[in-house]
C-alpha positions in Angstrom: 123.7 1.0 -125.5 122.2 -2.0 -123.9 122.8 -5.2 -126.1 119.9 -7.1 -125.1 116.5 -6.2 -125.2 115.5 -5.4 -121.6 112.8 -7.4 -119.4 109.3 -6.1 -119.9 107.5 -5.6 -116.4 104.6 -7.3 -117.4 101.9 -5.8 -115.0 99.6 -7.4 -116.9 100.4 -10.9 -115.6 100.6 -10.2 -112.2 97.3 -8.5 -112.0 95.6 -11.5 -113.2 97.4 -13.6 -110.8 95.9 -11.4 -108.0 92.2 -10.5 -109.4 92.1 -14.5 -109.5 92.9 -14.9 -105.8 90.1 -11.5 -105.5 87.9 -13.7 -107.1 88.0 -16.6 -104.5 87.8 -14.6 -102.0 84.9 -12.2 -103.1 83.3 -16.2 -104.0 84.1 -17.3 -100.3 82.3 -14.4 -99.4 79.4 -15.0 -101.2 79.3 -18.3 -99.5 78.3 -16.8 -96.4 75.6 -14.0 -97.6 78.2 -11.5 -98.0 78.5 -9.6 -101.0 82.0 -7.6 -101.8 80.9 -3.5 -102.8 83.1 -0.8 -104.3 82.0 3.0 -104.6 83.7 4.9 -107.6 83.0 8.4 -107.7 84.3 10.9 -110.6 83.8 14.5 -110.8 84.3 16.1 -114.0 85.5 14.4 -117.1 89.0 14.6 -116.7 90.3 11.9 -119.4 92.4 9.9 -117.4 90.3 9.4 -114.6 87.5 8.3 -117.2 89.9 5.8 -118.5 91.0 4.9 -114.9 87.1 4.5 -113.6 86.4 2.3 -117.0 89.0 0.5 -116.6 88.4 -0.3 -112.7 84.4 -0.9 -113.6 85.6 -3.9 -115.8 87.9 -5.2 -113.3 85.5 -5.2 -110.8 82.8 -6.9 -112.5 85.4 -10.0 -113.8 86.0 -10.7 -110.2 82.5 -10.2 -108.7 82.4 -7.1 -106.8 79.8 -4.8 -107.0 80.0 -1.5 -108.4 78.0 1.9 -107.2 78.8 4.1 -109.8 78.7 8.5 -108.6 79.2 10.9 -111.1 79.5 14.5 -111.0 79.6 17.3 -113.3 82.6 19.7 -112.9 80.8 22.1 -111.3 80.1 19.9 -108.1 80.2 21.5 -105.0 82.5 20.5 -102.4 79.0 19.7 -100.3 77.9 17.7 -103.0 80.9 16.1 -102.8 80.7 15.2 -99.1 77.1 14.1 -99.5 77.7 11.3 -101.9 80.6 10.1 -99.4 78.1 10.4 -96.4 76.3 7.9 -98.0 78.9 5.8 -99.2 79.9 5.9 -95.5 76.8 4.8 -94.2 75.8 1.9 -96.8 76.7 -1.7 -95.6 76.4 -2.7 -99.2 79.5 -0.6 -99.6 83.2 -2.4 -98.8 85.1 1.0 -100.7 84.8 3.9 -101.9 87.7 5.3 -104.7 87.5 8.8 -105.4 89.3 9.8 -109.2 91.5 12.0 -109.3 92.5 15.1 -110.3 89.1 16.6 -108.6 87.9 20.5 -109.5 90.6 22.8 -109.1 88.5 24.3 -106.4 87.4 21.1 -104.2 89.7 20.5 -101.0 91.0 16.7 -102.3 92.3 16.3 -98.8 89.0 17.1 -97.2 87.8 14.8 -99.2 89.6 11.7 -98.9 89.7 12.5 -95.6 86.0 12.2 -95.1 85.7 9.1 -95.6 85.7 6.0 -93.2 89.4 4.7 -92.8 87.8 1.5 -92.9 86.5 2.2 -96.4 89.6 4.0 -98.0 90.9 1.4 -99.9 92.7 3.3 -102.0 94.5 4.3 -99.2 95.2 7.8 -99.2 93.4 9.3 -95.5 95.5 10.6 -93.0 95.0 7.1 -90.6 96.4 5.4 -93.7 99.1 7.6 -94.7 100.0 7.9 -90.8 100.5 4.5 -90.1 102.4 4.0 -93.1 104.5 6.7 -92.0 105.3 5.1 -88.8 105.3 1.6 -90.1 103.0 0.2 -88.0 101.2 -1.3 -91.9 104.2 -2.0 -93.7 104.3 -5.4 -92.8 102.3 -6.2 -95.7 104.9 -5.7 -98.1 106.7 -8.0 -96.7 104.1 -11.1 -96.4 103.9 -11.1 -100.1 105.5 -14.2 -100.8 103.2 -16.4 -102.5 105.1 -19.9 -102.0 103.8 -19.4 -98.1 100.4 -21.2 -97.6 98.3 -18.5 -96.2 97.4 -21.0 -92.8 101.5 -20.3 -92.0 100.6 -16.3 -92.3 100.5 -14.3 -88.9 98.1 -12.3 -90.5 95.4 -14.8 -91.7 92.5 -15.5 -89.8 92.8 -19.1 -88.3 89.4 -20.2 -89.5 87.7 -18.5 -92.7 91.7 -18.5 -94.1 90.5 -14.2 -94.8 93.4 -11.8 -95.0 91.8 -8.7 -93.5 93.9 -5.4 -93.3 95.2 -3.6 -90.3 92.3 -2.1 -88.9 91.2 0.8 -90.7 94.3 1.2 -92.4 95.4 0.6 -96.2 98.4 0.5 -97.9 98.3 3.3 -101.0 97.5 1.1 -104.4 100.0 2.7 -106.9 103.1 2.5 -105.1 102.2 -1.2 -103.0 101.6 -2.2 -107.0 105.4 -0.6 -107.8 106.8 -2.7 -105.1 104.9 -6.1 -106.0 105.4 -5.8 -109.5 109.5 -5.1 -108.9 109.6 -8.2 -106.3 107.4 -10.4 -108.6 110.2 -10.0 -111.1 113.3 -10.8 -108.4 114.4 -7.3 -108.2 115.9 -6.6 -104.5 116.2 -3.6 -102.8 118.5 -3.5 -100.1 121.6 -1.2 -100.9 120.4 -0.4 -104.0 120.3 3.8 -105.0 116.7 4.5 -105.8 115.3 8.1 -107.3 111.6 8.4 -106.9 110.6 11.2 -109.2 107.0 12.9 -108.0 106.6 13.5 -104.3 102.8 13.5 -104.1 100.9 11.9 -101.4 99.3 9.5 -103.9 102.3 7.8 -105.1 106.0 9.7 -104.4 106.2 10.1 -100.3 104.5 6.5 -99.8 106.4 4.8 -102.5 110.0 6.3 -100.7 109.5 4.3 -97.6 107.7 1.6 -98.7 111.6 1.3 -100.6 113.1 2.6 -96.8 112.0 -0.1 -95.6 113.0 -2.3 -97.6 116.5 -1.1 -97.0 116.9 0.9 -100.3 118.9 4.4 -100.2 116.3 6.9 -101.7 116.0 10.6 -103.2 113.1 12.1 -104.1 113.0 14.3 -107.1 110.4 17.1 -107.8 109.4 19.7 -110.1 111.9 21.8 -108.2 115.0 19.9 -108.1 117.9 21.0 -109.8 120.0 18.7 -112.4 117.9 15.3 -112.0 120.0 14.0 -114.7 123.1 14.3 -111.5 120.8 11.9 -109.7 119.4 9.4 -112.2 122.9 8.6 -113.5 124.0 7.3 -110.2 120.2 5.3 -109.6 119.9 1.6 -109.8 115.7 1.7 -110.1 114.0 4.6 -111.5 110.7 5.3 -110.5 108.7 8.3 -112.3 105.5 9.5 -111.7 104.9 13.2 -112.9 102.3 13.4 -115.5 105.1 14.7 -117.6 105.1 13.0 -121.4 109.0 11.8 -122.5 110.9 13.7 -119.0 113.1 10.5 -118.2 115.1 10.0 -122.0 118.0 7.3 -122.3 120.9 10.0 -122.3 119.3 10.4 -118.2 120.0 7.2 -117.2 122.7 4.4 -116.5 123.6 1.7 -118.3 121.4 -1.7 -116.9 119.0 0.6 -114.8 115.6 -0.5 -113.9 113.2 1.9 -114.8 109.6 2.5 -113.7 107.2 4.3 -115.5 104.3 5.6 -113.4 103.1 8.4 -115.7 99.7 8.6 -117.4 99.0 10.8 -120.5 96.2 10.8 -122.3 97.1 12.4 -125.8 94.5 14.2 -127.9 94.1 10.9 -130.3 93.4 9.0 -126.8 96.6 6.8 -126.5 98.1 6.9 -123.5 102.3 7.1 -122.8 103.9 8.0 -119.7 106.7 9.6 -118.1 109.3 7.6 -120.0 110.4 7.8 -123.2 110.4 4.1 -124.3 112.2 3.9 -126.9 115.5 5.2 -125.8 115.1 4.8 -122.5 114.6 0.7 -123.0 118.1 0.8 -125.3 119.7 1.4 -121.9 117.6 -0.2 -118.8 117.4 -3.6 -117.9 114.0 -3.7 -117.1 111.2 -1.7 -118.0 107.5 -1.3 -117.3 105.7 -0.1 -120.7 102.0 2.2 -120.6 99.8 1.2 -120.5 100.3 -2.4 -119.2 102.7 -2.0 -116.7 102.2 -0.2 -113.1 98.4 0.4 -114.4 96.5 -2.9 -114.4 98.3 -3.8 -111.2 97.4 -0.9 -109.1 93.7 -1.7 -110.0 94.2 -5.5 -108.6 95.6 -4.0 -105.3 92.5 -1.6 -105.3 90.1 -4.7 -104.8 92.4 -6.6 -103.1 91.8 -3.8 -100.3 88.1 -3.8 -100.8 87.7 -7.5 -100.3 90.0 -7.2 -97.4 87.8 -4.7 -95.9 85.0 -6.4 -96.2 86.4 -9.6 -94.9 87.7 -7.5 -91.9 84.2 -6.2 -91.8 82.9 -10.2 -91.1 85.3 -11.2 -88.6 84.9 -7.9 -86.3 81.6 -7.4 -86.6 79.7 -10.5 -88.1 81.7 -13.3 -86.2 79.1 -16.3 -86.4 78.6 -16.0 -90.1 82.5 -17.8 -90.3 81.8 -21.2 -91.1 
């Protein structure tokens, strides 16, 4: 049994540190007749993804963005689908677009992400994105997160407007950049450590493993298929879970002073929300801890409009040059 109380990942915290620099720069946009949009679109009335798109509406509105709002009944069509992200393509008003997830069982999710403008995907899940995260050619950003560097001594910063615009057309995924900032923000390092990454979807699993690659980590991925997890959490340093499974990862799983990650989000029938973790004896053995809500949550929606203002600033210096003071 742990003796001390572990370290609460606060994502809270952090995600107000960074929606306060989104707000600057959304501001120093303004300045120059530019106004920061973001696109949600949710079809159905899945609970989570209501909670999710409430939650990022608010978020959005503290830190001046603007919010087009598309929703769809269940029964959208796939076409209907498209449409609204034809138009979300073709709308200069429009830095963003975020598409909820879980769609209708019968819509093709990645035709869908996939549709829209690379540019635009700030949630970072289209093939360019995924791709170039594959082959590291975006990773650099998790690496130039180091806040005590003035951003005029960052590579990446434009010389002039001081804008941090992304690779062009490419994203980093929101969920799993938000796992890594929230672990680094809290001093945890990486390299050598054994990591298990629990989930290996596309959203947060694959891009979260080597974003923790490249940092030098030694990682296994765990999935609904793997046999005897408990053989590989024992021997893992940092836990990260993200299976939409309520109380898998219980303390008698894990090692004594293990971080632990908890990426999951249930919606119960009362409408709390828990995770993948089971907190309470889970957190008897770990050292640190996230808790849900407030942990991985608040800061993935922070990176989510950290992208969109970094697309539209990348938007101003390639294609509206002169409007730089």
């Amino acid at each position: 049994m742990n003796e001390n109380s572990p370290i609460i990942l606060d994502g809270k915290k952090l995600a107000g540190e960074i929606r306060e620099r989104v707000k600057q720069d959304v501001t120093n946009l303004n300045k120059i007749g530019i106004d920061v949009g973001l696109a949600l679109l949710l079809a159905g009335d899945n609970q989570s993804s209501v909670k999710y798109f409430m939650a990022t509406l608010k978020a959005s509105e503290h830190v001046g963005i603007n919010v087009f709002e598309y929703k769809l009944p269940s029964s959208a069509s796939q076409n209907e689908i498209l449409n609204v992200i034809r138009d979300v393509n073709a709308d200069e008003r429009i830095s963003g677009l975020l598409v909820l997830f879980p769609l209708p069982g019968r819509i093709n999710a990645r035709g869908v992400v996939n549709s829209i403008l690379p540019e635009k995907d700030v949630d970072g899940l289209g093939s360019v994105s995924v791709g170039r995260l594959a082959a590291e050619e975006s990773m650099f950003q998790i690496f130039s997160m180091d806040a005590s560097v003035p951003l005029e001594g960052r590579p990446y910063v434009h010389h002039r407007s001081g804008f941090i615009p992304c690779m062009p057309s490419s994203f980093l995924p929101c969920t799993p950049y938000g796992v890594i900032m929230l672990l680094e923000n809290y001093g945890v390092e990486f390299g050598g450590k054994n990591v298990v990454v629990i989930g290996k979807s596309l959203a947060v699993g694959k891009p979260l493993a080597m974003m923790f690659l490249a940092k030098e980590a030694t990682v296994s991925i765990c999935h609904k298929s793997t046999q005897n997890l408990e053989a590989y959490l024992r021997n893992a340093d940092i836990v990260c879970s993200a299976t939409g499974v309520p109380g898998l990862i219980k303390g008698n799983m894990i090692k004594e002073g293990a971080i632990v990650v908890d990426i999951g989000i249930n919606v119960r029938a009362d409408g709390s929300i828990v995770g993948d973790v089971d907190f309470a004896t889970v957190s008897e053995k770990a050292s640190m801890i996230t808790p849900v809500p407030g942990g991985v949550g608040p800061v993935t929606i922070a990176i989510l409009l950290q992208n969109t203002v970094r697309s539209a600033q990348s938007n101003v210096i390639l294609n509206h040059p002169l409007t730089i003071p």
